[in-house]
Steps between C-alpha positions, in 0.01 A plus 500: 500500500906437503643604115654235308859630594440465880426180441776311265702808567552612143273676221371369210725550172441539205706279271514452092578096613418283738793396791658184473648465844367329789468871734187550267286199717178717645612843339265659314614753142355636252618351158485790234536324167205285646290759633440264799547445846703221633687273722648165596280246677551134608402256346482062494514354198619112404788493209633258299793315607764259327340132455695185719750269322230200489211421372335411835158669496293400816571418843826672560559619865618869564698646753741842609460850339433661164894591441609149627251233493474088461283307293527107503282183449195488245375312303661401097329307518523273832700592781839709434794594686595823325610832714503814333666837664374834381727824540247790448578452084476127462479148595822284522517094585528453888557145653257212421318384801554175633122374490337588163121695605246675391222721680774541790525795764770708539619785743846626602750788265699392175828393719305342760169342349312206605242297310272191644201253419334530112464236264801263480567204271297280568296665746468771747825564715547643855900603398642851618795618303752765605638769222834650582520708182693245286313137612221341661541249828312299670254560846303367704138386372190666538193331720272519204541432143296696261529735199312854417619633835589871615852572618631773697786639691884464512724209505531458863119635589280362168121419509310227305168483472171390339530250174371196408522151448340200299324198579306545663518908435552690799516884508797563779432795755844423691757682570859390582793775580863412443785640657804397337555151537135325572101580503257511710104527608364866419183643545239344280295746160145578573467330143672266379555524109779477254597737184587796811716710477783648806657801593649619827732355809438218720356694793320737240357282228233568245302229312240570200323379220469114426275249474272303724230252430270691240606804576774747342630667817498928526618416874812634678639376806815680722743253731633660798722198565287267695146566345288623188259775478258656273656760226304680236365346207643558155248631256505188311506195553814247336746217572817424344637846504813683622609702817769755622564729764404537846197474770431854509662520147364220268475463122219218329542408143417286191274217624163335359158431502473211261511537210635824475813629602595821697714808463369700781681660786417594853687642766452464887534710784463320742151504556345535149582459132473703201502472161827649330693434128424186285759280393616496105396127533201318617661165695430227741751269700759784490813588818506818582814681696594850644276731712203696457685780330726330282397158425561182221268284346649161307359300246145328575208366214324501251865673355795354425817530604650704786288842467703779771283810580625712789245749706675835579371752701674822419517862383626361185317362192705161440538310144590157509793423230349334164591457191263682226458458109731708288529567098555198298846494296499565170717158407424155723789392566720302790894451644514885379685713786363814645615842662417839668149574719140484496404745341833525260572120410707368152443110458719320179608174346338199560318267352133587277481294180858509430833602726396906520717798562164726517487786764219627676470799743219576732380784655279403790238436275599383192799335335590647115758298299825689459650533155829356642539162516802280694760407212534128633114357538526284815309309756628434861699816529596701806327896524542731739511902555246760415272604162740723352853322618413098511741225429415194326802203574513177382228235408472286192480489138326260247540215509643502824818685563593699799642804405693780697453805344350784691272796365422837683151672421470912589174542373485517151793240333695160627840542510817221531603516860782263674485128459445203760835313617229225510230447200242374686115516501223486809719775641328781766620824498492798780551893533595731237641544166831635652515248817337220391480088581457194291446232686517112470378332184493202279667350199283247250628228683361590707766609755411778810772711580545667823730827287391836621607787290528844562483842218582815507326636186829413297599124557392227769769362726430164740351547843430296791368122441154380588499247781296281260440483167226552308297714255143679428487657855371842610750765568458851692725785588807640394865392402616497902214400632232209327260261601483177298251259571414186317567389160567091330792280505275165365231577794350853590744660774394687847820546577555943553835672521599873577844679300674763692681635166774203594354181568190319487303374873253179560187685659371260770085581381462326190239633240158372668417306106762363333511617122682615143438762243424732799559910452591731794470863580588705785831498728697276725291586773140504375481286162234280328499222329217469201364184376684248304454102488605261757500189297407349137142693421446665828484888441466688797350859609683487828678787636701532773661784700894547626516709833843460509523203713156228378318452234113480569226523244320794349196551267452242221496666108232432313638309216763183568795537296870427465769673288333847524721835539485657804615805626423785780542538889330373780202680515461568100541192339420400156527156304435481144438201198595172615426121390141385664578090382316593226547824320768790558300785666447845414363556874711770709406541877609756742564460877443730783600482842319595782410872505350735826307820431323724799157402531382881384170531522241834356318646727092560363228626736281213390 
């Protein structure tokens, strides 16, 4: 029998801890802490993903790959237009279609979709639609209009197949193949049905699941380009669920047999499916994206909203970013400013039952009230730096006076620091207590001013102008190089501008949700942007994230809120108190990006 070293061609170690690098994939140690064997296996496993801009639920059509994927159509309810774009981390708007559907097919890559038939207004439609990247144009019609069909394929070489229509109801078994500019006659299904799923090329197909007359279809079916033939079965029978990959490589998930809904997962190799990881969520009428290995699934029912899980295959253990329940503050509060990390955050001023000058300082865990408080209470004030060097700037004073003074916090007391050229309120600030930013603001008048000014731990000096005015946004980075995104000038702003130090430039990618009293964290190049309000009473939990270039969305909080402090980076986020539209909050919750860890695994004899 060949040793364990002739065959991976090193021995087993003997480590206090286990590796962290990719080499360790198959290698076997011996962990001595532990007392165990172990090693690194592969494994599949579905994640959670960042939730779509709308609030389109069923009936969306999927297309492209996990890292760069379409979703458009659905139903909110009725036929809708809306593309969405997602970039491996979120979803961002995309081009409406030009004929509003539901139920539709899709097939094709993120710059070079295509999507045809589904549910129009008022009725079924026939219309194929082109996707660029950037918009949707028109093509040539389909023979047969219907909705609950499969798609597959690219751009120039797609498949449709199966669906159905009403009146009198009529469970579709053909095919039609398009190849760039027009369709034609395929092969006919075995079966006709509707609610199946697609994966695969034009010349190598694959068609499963759906539903016939009486019967909730297990059967697969493989296209070779001109006709269909007999696959293996899934091991359960289900319509209305979602597909990926290829014919030799497919992936079947979500679905239904009335009344229930699915979260099961199979995978097929080409001649037979097996059972593998359940989705997080049990769904129906879902579009699914990628390839058997890396896949998406979008939205679908009973749930609401735009639900994103994403199936990995991999050596690695992958957590979806979320946002989790931290320690409450000790004083509710809101318009206070905030500074510093995660796990080392200082929140102050603001708003509780009176204007408040209160500090608090948290640990990762919980916040304790510091003995020092700031010597000007104030709402509406610019923060920025860490715990134990933060700058408060700005804000206003009872009963409603802008004032300019500045305070610096290192820890323990407030002390007087420079003062504003510009009293102002609503102003954002940016990087640290000796390079720091205020930027933009209000008077009572109200007035927005565009005024960017820089410190240097001593006194502030003016800086580059924002393009457009406006206050309350969400600010990230450092003195030469921020990210400001939204804020209010009389309506809630999208508008997002970069500062090189020098001057201030228009971003072409709006933020996806236009909104005020807004908090950021992170840097020029990968920023959020945490709740806020986008217009009288509507509090939002939306977050989005900056990649440097687009805005797309990320995991919702838990609570809605504007006016809370924020502070943090991009993958350790926090936000803290806040105004609900009815109470000032105590609530603090903590973001965390996506993390990887090797899939180790014990080895037992059992």
């Amino acid at each position: 029998m060949s040793e364990y070293k002739n065959i991976k061609g090193k021995t087993v170690q003997s480590l206090g801890t286990d590796p962290s690098d990719t080499g360790a994939e198959g290698q076997l140690w011996y962990n001595s802490a532990a007392g165990a064997f172990k090693s690194v296996v592969i494994g599949e496993a579905w994640s959670s993903a960042s939730n779509t801009n709308i609030t389109t639920s069923a009936g969306r059509a999927g297309a492209g790959t996990q890292t760069a994927a379409l979703a458009f159509g659905g139903n909110d309810p009725g036929p809708v237009t809306t593309t969405e774009e997602y970039n491996g981390s979120g979803w961002v708007l995309g081009g409406n279609l030009n004929t509003a559907r539901l139920a539709a097919a899709g097939a094709g890559t993120q710059t070079a979709g295509l999507a045809f038939a589904g549910g129009g207004a008022p009725g079924l439609t026939t219309n194929t639609e082109e996707y660029d990247g950037t918009s949707w144009s028109e093509q040539n019609n389909m023979g047969t209009a219907r909705y609950e069909l499969a798609g597959a394929g690219l751009q120039t070489a797609a498949l449709a197949f199966g669906g159905v229509t009403p009146s009198p109801i009529t469970y579709h078994d053909n095919t039609e193949e398009y190849d760039g500019s027009s369709w034609t006659t395929g092969g006919a299904l075995a079966t006709g049905r509707y609610g199946i799923a697609g994966a695969g090329t034009q010349t190598a197909g694959l068609g499963f699941g759906g539903y016939s007359p009486g019967i909730m279809q297990s059967a697969t079916e493989e296209y070779d380009g001109s006709a269909w033939t007999a696959g293996g079965s899934l091991a359960t029978g289900k319509y209305q669920l979602a597909g990926a990959g290829l014919q030799t490589a497919g992936l079947a998930f979500g679905g239904s047999p009335p009344p229930s809904t699915l979260a099961t997962t199979e995978k097929y190799d080409g001649s037979s499916w097996t059972i593998t990881s359940n989705m997080g969520t049990a769904r129906r009428k879902l579009a699914g994206a990628g390839i058997q290995t890396a896949a998406l699934a979008v939205a679908g029912i009973p749930i609401g909203g735009g639900l994103t899980e994403e199936f990995t295959k991999s050596i690695n253990v992958i957590t979806g970013a979320a946002w989790a329940s931290g320690g409450n503050v000790n004083t509710a509060r809101r318009q206070g400013a905030g500074a510093g990390t995660q796990t080392a955050t200082v929140i102050y001023g603001g708003f509780s039952t009176a204007f408040s000058g209160a500090t608090e300082e948290y640990n990762g865990s919980a916040w304790t009230t510091s003995p020092a408080s700031l010597s000007t209470a104030r709402i509406s004030l610019g923060g920025f730096g860490i715990q134990t060097a933060a700058v408060a700037a700005g804000g206003r004073t009872p009963p409603s006076t802008d004032v300019g003074n500045t305070e610096e916090y290192n820890g323990s007391a407030w002390t007087a620091g420079g003062t504003l050229l510009q009293a102002r309120d609503g102003g954002t600030g940016a990087g640290i207590l000796t390079a720091g930013l205020n930027i933009s603001g209000e008077s009572p008048t109200p007035n927005a001013y565009s005024n960017t000014e820089e410190y240097d731990g001593t006194s502030w000096t003016a800086g580059g102008a924002l393009n457009t005015a406006r206050y309350d946004g969400a600010a990230a980075g450092t003195q030469t190089a921020t990210i400001y995104g939204a804020g209010i000038d009389g309506t809630a702003k999208s508008n997002t501008e970069s500062y090189n130090g020098t001057a201030w430039t228009e971003e072409s990618s709006p933020v996806v949700t236009a909104r005020y009293a807004v908090r950021g964290a992170g840097s020029q190049t990968s920023a959020l942007a945490m709740l806020g309000r986008n217009g009288p009473g509507a509090y939002v939990a939306l977050t989005e994230n900056w990649d440097g270039s687009v805005w797309s969305s990320a995991p919702t909080a838990a609570t809605a809120r504007q006016a809370q402090s924020g502070a943090g980076t991009y993958s350790a986020a926090i936000v803290a108190s806040g105004y609900t539209g009815t109470a000032n909050t105590t609530s603090t919750e903590e973001f965390t990006g996506v993390t990887s860890a090797l899939n180790v695994k014990t080895l037992t004899t059992s």
